[in-house]
Each structure stands twice: as structure tokens, then as C-alpha cells.
C-alpha positions in Angstrom: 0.0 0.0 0.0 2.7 2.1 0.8 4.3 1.7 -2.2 1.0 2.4 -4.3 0.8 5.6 -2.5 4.2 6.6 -3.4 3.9 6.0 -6.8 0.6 7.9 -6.9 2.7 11.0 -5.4 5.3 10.8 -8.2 2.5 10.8 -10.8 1.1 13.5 -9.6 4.3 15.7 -10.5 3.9 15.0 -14.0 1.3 17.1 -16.4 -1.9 14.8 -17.2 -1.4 12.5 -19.9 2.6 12.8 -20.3 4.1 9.7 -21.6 7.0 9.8 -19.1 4.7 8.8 -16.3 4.6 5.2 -17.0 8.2 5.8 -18.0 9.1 6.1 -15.0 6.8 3.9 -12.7 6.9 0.9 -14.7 10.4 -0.3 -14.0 10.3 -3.6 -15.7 10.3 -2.5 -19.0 13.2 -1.6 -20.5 14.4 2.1 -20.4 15.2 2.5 -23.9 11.7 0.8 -25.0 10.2 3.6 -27.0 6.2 4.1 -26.5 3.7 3.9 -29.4 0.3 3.8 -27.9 -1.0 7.6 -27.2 -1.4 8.2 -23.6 -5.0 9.8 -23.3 -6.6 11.7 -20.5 -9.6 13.5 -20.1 -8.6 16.7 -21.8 -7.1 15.3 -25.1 -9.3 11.9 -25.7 -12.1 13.5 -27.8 -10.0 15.3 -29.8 -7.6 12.8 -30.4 -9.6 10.3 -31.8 -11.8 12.8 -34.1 -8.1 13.9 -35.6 -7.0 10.7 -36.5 -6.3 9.6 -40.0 -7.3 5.7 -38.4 -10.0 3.9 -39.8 -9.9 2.1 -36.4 -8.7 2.2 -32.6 -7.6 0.1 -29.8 -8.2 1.8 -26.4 -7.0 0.1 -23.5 -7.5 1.1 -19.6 -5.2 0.7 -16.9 -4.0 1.6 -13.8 0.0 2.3 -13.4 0.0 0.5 -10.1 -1.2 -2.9 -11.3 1.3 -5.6 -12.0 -0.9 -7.1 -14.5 -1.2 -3.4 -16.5 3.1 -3.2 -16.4 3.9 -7.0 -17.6 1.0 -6.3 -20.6 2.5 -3.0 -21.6 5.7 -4.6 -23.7 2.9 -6.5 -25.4 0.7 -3.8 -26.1 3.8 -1.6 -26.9 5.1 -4.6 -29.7 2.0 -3.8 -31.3 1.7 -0.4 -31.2 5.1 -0.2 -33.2 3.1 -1.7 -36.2 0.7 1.3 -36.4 1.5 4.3 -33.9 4.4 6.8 -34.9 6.6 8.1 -37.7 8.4 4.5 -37.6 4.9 2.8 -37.9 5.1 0.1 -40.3 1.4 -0.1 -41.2 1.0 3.6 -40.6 -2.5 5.6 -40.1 -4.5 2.1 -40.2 -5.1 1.4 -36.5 -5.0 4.0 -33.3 -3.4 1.9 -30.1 -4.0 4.6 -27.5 -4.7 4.0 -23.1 -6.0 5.8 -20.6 -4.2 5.6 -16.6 -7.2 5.3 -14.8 -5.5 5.8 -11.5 -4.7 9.5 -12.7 -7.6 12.0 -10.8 -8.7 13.5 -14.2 -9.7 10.0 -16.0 -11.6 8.9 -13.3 -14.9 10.0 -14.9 -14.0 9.3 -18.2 -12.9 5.7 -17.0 -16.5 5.7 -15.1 -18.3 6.3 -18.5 -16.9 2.8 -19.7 -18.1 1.2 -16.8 -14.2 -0.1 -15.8 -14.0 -1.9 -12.9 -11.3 -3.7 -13.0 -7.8 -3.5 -15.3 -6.4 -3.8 -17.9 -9.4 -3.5 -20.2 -9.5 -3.3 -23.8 -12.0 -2.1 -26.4 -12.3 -1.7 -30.4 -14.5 0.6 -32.3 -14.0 3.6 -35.4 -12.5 6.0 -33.6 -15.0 8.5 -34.2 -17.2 6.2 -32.1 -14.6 6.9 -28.9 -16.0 10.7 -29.4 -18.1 11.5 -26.7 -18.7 8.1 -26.2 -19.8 5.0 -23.3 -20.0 1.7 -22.8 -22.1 -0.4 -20.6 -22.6 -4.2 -20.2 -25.8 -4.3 -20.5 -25.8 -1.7 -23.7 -27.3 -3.5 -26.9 -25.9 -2.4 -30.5 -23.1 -0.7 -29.7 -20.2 0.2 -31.9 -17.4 -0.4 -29.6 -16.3 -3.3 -28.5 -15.2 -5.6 -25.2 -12.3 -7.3 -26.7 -11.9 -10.8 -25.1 -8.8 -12.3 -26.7 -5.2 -9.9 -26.1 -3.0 -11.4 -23.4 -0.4 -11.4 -25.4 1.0 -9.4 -28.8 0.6 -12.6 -30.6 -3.1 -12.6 -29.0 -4.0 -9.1 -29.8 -2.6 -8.9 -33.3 -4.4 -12.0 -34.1 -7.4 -10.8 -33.1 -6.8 -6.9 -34.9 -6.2 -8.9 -37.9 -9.4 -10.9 -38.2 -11.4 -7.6 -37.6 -10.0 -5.7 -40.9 -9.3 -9.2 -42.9 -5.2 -8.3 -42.5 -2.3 -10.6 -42.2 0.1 -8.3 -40.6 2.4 -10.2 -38.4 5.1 -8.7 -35.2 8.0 -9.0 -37.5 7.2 -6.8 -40.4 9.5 -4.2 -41.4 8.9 -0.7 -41.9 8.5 0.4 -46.0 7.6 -3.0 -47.0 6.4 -3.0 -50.7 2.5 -5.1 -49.7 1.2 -1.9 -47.9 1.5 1.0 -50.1 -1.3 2.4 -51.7 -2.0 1.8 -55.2 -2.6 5.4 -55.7 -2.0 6.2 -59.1 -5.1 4.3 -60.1 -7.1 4.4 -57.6 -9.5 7.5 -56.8 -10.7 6.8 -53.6 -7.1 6.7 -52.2 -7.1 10.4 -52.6 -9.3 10.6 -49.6 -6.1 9.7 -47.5 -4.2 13.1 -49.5 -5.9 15.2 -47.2 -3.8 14.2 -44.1 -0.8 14.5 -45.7 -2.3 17.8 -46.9 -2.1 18.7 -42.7 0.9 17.0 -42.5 2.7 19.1 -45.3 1.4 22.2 -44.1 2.4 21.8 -40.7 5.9 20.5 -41.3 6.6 23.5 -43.8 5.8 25.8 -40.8 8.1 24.0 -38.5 10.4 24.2 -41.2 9.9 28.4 -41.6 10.3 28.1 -37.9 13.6 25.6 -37.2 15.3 27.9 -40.2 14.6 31.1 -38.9 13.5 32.0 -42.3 10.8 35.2 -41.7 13.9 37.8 -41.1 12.8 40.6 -43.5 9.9 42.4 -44.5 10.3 40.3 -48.0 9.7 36.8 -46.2 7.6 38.7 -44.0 5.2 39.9 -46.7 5.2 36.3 -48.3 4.9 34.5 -45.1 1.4 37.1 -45.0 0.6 36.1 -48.2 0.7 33.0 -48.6 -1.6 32.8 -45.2 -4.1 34.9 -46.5 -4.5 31.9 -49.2 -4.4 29.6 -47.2 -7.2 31.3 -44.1 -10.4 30.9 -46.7 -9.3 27.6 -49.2 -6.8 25.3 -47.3 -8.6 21.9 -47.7 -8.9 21.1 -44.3 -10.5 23.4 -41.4 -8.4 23.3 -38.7 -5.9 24.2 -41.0 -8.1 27.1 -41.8 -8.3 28.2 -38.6 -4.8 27.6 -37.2 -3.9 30.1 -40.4 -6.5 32.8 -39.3 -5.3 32.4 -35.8 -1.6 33.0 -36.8 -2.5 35.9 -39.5 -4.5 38.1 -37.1 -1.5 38.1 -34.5 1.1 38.4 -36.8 1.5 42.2 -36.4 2.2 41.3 -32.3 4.2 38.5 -33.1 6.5 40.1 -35.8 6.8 43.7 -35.7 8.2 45.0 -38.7 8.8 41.4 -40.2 11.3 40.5 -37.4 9.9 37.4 -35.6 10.8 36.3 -32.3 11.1 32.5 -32.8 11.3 31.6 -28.7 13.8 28.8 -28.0 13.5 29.9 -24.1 10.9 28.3 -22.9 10.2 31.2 -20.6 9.3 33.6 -23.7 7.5 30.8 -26.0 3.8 31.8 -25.7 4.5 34.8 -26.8 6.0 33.8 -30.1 5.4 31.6 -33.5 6.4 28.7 -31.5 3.0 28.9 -30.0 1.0 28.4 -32.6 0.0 25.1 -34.5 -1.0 26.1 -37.5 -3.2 22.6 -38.4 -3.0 21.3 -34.7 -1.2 20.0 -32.0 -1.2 16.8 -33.1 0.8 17.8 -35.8 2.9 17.2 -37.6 2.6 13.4 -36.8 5.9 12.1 -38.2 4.9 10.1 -41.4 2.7 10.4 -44.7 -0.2 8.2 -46.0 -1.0 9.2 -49.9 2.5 10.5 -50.1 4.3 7.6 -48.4 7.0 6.0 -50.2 8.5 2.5 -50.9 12.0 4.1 -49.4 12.3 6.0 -46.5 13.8 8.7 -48.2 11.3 9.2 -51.1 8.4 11.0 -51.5 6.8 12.9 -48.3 7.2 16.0 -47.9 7.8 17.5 -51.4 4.5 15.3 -52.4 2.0 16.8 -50.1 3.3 20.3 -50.4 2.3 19.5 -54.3 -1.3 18.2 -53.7 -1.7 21.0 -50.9 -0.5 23.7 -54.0 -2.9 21.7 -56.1 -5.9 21.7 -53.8 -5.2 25.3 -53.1 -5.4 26.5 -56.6 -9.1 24.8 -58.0 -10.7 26.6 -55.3 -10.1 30.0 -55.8 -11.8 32.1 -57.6 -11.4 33.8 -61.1 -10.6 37.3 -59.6 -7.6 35.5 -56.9 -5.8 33.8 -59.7 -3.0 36.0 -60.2 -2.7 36.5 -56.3 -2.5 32.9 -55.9 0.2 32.4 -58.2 2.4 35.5 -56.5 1.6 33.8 -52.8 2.5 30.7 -54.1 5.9 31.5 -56.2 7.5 33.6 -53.1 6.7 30.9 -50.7 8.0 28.3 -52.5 10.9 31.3 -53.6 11.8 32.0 -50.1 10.9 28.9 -48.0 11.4 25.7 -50.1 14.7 25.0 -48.4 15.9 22.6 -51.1 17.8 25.0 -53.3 18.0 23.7 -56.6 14.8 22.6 -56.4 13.7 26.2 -55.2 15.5 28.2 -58.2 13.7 25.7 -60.9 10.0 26.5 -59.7 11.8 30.6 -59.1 12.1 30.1 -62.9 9.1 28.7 -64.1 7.4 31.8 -62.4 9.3 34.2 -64.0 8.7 32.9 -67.0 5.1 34.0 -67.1 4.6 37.3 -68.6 0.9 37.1 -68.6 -0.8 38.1 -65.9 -3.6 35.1 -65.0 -7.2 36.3 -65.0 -9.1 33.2 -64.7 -9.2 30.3 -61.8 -8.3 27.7 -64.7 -5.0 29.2 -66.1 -3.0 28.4 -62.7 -5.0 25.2 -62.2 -3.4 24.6 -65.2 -0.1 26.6 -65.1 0.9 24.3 -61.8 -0.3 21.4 -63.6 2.0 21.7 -66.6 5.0 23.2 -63.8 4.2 19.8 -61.8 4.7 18.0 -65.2 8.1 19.6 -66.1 9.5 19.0 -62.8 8.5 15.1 -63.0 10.2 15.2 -66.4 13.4 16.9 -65.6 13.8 14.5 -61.8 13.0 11.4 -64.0 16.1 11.6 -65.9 18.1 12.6 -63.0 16.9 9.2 -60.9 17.3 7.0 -64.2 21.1 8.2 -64.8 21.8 8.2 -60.8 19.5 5.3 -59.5 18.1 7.6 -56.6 14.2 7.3 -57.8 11.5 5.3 -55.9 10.9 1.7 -57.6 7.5 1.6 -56.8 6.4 5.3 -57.7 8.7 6.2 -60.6 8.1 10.1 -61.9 5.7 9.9 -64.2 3.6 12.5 -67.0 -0.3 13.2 -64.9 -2.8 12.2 -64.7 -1.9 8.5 -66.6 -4.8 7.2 -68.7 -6.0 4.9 -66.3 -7.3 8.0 -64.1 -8.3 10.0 -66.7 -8.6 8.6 -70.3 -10.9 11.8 -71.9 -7.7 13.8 -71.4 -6.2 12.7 -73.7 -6.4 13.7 -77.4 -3.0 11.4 -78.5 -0.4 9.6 -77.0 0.9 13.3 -77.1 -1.6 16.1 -77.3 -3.9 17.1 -74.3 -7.5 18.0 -74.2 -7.0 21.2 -71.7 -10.7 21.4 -71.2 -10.8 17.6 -69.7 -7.7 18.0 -67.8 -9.3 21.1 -65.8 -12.5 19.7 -64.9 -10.8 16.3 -64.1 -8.3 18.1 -61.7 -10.9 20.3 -60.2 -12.8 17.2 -59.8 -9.4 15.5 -58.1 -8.2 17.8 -56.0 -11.4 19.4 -55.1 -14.7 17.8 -55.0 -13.3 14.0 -54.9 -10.8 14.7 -51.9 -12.5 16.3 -49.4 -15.8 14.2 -50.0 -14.1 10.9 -50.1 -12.4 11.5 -47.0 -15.6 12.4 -45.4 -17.3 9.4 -46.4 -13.8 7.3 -45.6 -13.5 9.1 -41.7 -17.2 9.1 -40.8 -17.1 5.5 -39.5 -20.3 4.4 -40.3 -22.4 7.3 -39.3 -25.8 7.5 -40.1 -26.8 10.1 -43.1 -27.7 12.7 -40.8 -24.3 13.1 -39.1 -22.5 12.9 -42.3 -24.2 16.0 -43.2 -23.6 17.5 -39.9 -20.6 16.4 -40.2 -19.4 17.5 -43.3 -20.7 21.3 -42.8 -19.1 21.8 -39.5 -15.7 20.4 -40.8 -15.4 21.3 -44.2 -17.5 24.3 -44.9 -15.5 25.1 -47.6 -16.7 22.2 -50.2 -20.2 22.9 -51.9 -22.7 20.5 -51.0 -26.4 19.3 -52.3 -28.8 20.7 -50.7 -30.2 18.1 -47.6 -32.6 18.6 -44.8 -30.7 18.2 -41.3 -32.3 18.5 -37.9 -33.1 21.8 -36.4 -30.5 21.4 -33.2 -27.6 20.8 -36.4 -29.0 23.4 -38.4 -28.5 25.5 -35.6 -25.4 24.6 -34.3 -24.1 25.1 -38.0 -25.2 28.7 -38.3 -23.5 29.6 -34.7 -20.2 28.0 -35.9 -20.6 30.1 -39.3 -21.4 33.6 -36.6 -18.1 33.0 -34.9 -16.4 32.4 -38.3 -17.6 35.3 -39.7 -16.6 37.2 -36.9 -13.3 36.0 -36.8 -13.4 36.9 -40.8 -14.4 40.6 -40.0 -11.8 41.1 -36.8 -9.2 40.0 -39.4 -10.4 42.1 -43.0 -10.1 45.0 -40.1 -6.5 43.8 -38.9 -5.6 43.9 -42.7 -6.3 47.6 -43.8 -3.2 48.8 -41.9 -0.6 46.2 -43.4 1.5 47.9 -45.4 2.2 44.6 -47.1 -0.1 45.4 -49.9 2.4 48.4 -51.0 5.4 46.1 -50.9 7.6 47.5 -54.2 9.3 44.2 -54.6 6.0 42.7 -55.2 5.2 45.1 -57.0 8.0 44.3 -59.2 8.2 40.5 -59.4 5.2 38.3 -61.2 3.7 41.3 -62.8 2.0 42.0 -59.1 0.1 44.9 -60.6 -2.9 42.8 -61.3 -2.7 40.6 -57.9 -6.3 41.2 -56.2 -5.5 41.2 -52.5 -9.5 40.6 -51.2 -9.3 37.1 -51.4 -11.3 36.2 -48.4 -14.3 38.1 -48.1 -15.8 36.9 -51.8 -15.3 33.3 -50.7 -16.7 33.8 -47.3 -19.7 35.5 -48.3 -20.3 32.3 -51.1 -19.5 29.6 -48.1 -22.5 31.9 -46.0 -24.8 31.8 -48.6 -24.3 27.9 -49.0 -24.3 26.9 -44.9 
């Protein structure tokens, strides 16, 4: 007993939910075991699970005092290698995540799933974990008792006869059976829109690690390309984190000098304290965008569908501002230099300003195209390409056969309305209809408008509570769309001469949200 009660006293000296409290109290596992499962608590849980990219989740509860709970965790941790972390090997498949609940905080969220005894396990869509219970007596639920885990062999066995797998506790990371077959497959896109988050929040650390805002030049594209990003980034958290960042830009960087906050003493008051897609982000590996070698694909891939998704949903009267935001970020942040001074090029080889929303859908297209061309001969003659997702002219015909006209020629008119259909429509709404776990039409709609207001929908008929909520989340995002418009007519970012110069800037049209917002109002 005494013992128990010291260990609960060292707990307590941690924050809630930090990994290094089972560190530390479970001795017999090794120190230099890394841990994969999430540690949950009361604060993160809901929002965890409604984040994920997992089509499923394991969620045990435990107690760190319990023997039983410390001699399961290696097998629960063996596992959790397979599908938690940037070293998963079966990446964004299944969420292994636990909950102590012998910390104060869980105990009512440990209550709600009736847990009397430890450990205990359950399975269910994540999304089902959201707000959610579980009873012994409850008929039809989602989630489910799991009965069969004692061991990794055990609990493996049992994940793999739920999703019809055959992974086993030796695979290797980048094997060649679980990569998706995205080049001919539409529905895959759905997974793009994580890596979408994932690119977006890794380029910030990147601004961030580099120190790269340190003049008003990569201040006023840093601006820029935000106010692109605030009404069409695919994903709304990223939306917001964007928004959140732009309005206290001003306070943050006075006069486009940025205090980046290593100290933790000075940190809140700096970049370093904002996400701009979340938290949880950037989560250490890529879905669509994975490759078949570690070294391959990532990162440069989801910056390219996030620059694709970005351009076919502005409008006709943001083209030539989008192309401007987008050549000086990639000009002044893209940290890969050659790289950086190809795409510098391509830019400054335009000498038409772009009026409509279909010449830079189709400008990056063709730009995408060029560089694919120009890195597969550099990987044939050095050997340095990915096997399994050579460089390659897009779309092939398998995705797209009506663009085109020969083996050669293009239809320009098919390509458009196939990539505004690809990066647009088809991405957001098959990731909706991949993440919703099985929810019933009614919350998909729900759903769908509170996440991803920016996508058009067909007109349904939804409950009056949703309709409500709906327009109260649109109030407080109109608000925040008004407190920043306001913010804006101060910059002196508008007047910058080197825009001015570069990319014909002349005819850049700097409202870009309110004509978007006042569309997305009319639709909600």
C-alpha cells in the first residue's frame, strides 16, 4: 500500500497524460523501449480520436499500479510499433491509444466505460470513442469488449481478423505489400488530405527551425501566402490555425522581425506557440504520399497536392494573387535550393498576368509535369528514384482517359474539370465518407458542414439542433473573418515594391477572403 501511494505521489508531479509517467513507474520494461500507444486523459481523448487519419482504434484502460497493467504493456507496446508513430510500419490504419485510470482527471471518463477492473480493452472507429460509453448491459453498440489480447501474438491475431489483415510482429517498416496503389485508384485520394495537414504543418516548422521570416520580404510572403491559405486550405483546422496565426502576426513580428522563442520562458509569446493545423501535428509520417523508401516521396509530395488543392478553389478574380503567394513561398521557404530556383524560374517565365481560376490550375499542372520530367532523368542516370512510384507525365490514362487527345496532345478542357474534380470535389468528400465510421446520413451532413465548410454540397434537410449549431459555428467564423479584414487595412504589405515588381504584381487582387466567405455563407 505504501508503495501504491508513493507511486501515486510521483505521478502526480507529472502534467496529465505525459508519456513519461509510466516511463518512470513501470520499471520492468526496458528504459530504452520507445512508447507507441497515445497516452490519453480527459482533456485530449475527444479530440484525439476525431483527428485521426485511423479507420480504427484500440483503447486500453489501466492503472499504473497494477502488476498485471506493467507485464501487458511490452505486449501492447510490440503492437503499437506496427501502427503508432513516424516508424509505424502499417501507418494511419489502426489508433493503439490507453488511458491511466488511476490519474484524478480520467476517473470520470474511466466511469463512462463502466471499468471496474484493469487492464481493459476495447475496439470501435474512432470516431465512435468521441463523446462516447459503454455499458454491459448496452445493446448495438459500436465499440467493442475485446476478449482475446494477453499477449502481442493474441491481440494482433485478433486486430487482424477484424479488418481481414495478415500483418504479423516482425514486419518491417517500407515493406512494398502496404503501399497504396494510388495512381489508379481514386478513392485513395481521400487519404491526401492528411498528408495535406501533415505538409502544411511541417513546412511551418520548417519556416520556424530555419529562422526563415527575417525581413519584410519573407515577412510579406509569409502574410501572403496565409491569406491563401485562411479561406481555401482543404482542411479546417488548418483554416483556422492560419487565421489564428495571420490576425497576431502584427504582435508577433513587428516589422517582419519574428521572435522564434527557444527559451521556454518567452515561448507563448512567439510563432512557436501556434499550430497552424493542430497539436497533433505534424505526426511524423505520410499516407498518400508515403513512399517505398524512406527517403522518397513525403514531404515534397504533399506540399504538391496542398498547391494543387489550393489553386481549384479560388476564384477567377484571386488567380494571379495565388500564383504571386505561391511562387515567393515556395521562392523563399522551399529550403531545397535547386529545387527552389527551378519553380523561381518557371514563375518568372510567365509574362501574362492570370485572370481566370483555370489558367494556374493549369499553369501548376503543366509546372508539376516539367519538374516530373526533368527529376526522372536525374533518378534513371543516378538510380536515386522510388521503384515503386517512378516520376511519371499526370494524370496517366487509367485516371483520366478523356484527357487525352493522342499519346501526345492534351484535351486542356478535360484535364481542368478532371483536376478540379481530383483535388477538389473527390478529396474532401471521399475522406468524409472514408472518416465518418459508419455514421448515419444525418451526421454525415452534420458532419461535413461543421468540418469542411469550404466544399459545396447538395442541398439536404438536417435536424433543427444541427441546423442550428451550423449557423452559430458560421457567426463565430464570420466574426473572426471581420476582426481579421479589419487587422488587414493597416498592413503595409499590400504596397510592398518588390511585389510590385516580381510576377507582374500589378494585377494581384489582395481581397481574397471576403468573396469566398460571403459564397460559403450563402451555402451553410
Amino acid at each position: 500500500m505504501f508503495v501504491g501511494l508513493v507511486s501515486l505521489e510521483a505521478t502526480a508531479s507529472f502534467s496529465p497524460g505525459s508519456r513519461s509517467i509510466l516511463r518512470d513507474i513501470g520499471n520492468a520494461i526496458a528504459d530504452d523501449q520507445k512508447d507507441n500507444a497515445f497516452e490519453l486523459n480527459a482533456t485530449n481523448f475527444d479530440s484525439v480520436f476525431r483527428d485521426t487519419p485511423a479507420k480504427y482504434a484500440v483503447l486500453e484502460f489501466f492503472a499504473h499500479w497494477c502488476p498485471a497493467c506493467r507485464n501487458y504493456k511490452p505486449h501492447y507496446e510490440k503492437v503499437a510499433r506496427l501502427f503508432n508513430g513516424p516508424d509505424a510500419v502499417h501507418p494511419g490504419l489502426v489508433l493503439m491509444a490507453r488511458v491511466d485510470c488511476a490519474v484524478k482527471m480520467n476517473v470520470k471518463l474511466c466511469d463512462k466505460f463502466s471499468i471496474t477492473h484493469y487492464p481493459v480493452l476495447f475496439w470501435a472507429p474512432p470516431r465512435k470513442f468521441v463523446g462516447g460509453s459503454w455499458g454491459p448491459k448496452q445493446d448495438k453498440s459500436e465499440i467493442i469488449l475485446m476478449d482475446d489480447w494477453r499477449t502481442s501474438d493474441l491481440l494482433l491475431s485478433w486486430i487482424n481478423k477484424q479488418i481481414g489483415s495478415s500483418y504479423g510482429l516482425d514486419d518491417q517498416k517500407f515493406g512494398n505489400d502496404h503501399l497504396l496503389p494510388n495512381m489508379s485508384d481514386h478513392e485513395q485520394i481521400s487519404q491526401a488530405l492528411y498528408d495535406i495537414e501533415e505538409a502544411t504543418e511541417e513546412a511551418f516548422d520548417i519556416i520556424l527551425s530555419h529562422k526563415a521570416i527575417k525581413s519584410s520580404e519573407t515577412s510579406t510572403s509569409f502574410v501572403r501566402f496565409l491569406q491563401l491559405l485562411v479561406p481555401h486550405h482543404p482542411s479546417r483546422r488548418c483554416r483556422k490555425g492560419s487565421a489564428e496565426i495571420l490576425v497576431n502576426f502584427d504582435d508577433l513580428c513587428p516589422l517582419g522581425e519574428c521572435s522564434y522563442g527557444h527559451d521556454s520562458a518567452v515561448k507563448n509569446n512567439t510563432l512557436r506557440s501556434f499550430h497552424i493545423c493542430g497539436k497533433d501535428l505534424p505526426r511524423g509520417y505520410y499516407m498518400f504520399c508515403r513512399g517505398s523508401k524512406n527517403e522518397t516521396r513525403g514531404f515534397s509530395c504533399g506540399l504538391w497536392i496542398m498547391m494543387h488543392s489550393l489553386s481549384v478553389r479560388i476564384e477567377d478574380g484571386e488567380s494571379q494573387f495565388a500564383f504571386t503567394a505561391i511562387c515567393d513561398f515556395i521562392n523563399n521557404f522551399f529550403m531545397c535550393d535547386e529545387c527552389r530556383q527551378h519553380f523561381h524560374d518557371m514563375c518568372l517565365s510567365v509574362k501574362t498576368p492570370f485572370k481566370k481560376s483555370r489558367d494556374i490550375v493549369l499553369w501548376l499542372w503543366s509546372a508539376h509535369n516539367k519538374v516530373n520530367e526533368r527529376l526522372k532523368k536525374d533518378e534513371a542516370s543516378l538510380g536515386t528514384g522510388d521503384p515503386k512510384f517512378p516520376k511519371m507525365i499526370w494524370p496517366p490514362k487509367q485516371l483520366c482517359p478523356s484527357c487525352y487527345l493522342s499519346s501526345t496532345d492534351w484535351d486542356h478542357d478535360e484535364v481542368y474539370k478532371f483536376l478540379k474534380k481530383y483535388y477538389g470535389e473527390k478529396l474532401v468528400s471521399s475522406h468524409k465518407k472514408n472518416g465518418d465510421g459508419g455514421s448515419s446520413k444525418e451526421e454525415v451532413v452534420v458532419a461535413a458542414a461543421a468540418e469542411e465548410m469550404a466544399v459545396p454540397t447538395n442541398a439536404l434537410v438536417v435536424p433543427v439542433g444541427a441546423a442550428l449549431a451550423i449557423a452559430l459555428a458560421s457567426c463565430a467564423f464570420g466574426a473572426l473573418a471581420c476582426y481579421w479584414r479589419t487587422q488587414q487595412k493597416n498592413r503595409k504589405y499590400y504596397h510592398n515594391p518588390h511585389y510590385l515588381k516580381r510576377y507582374n504584381s500589378n494585377f494581384m487582387v489582395m481581397n481574397t477572403f471576403s468573396n469566398n466567405e460571403s459564397e460559403r455563407e450563402k451555402e451553410r
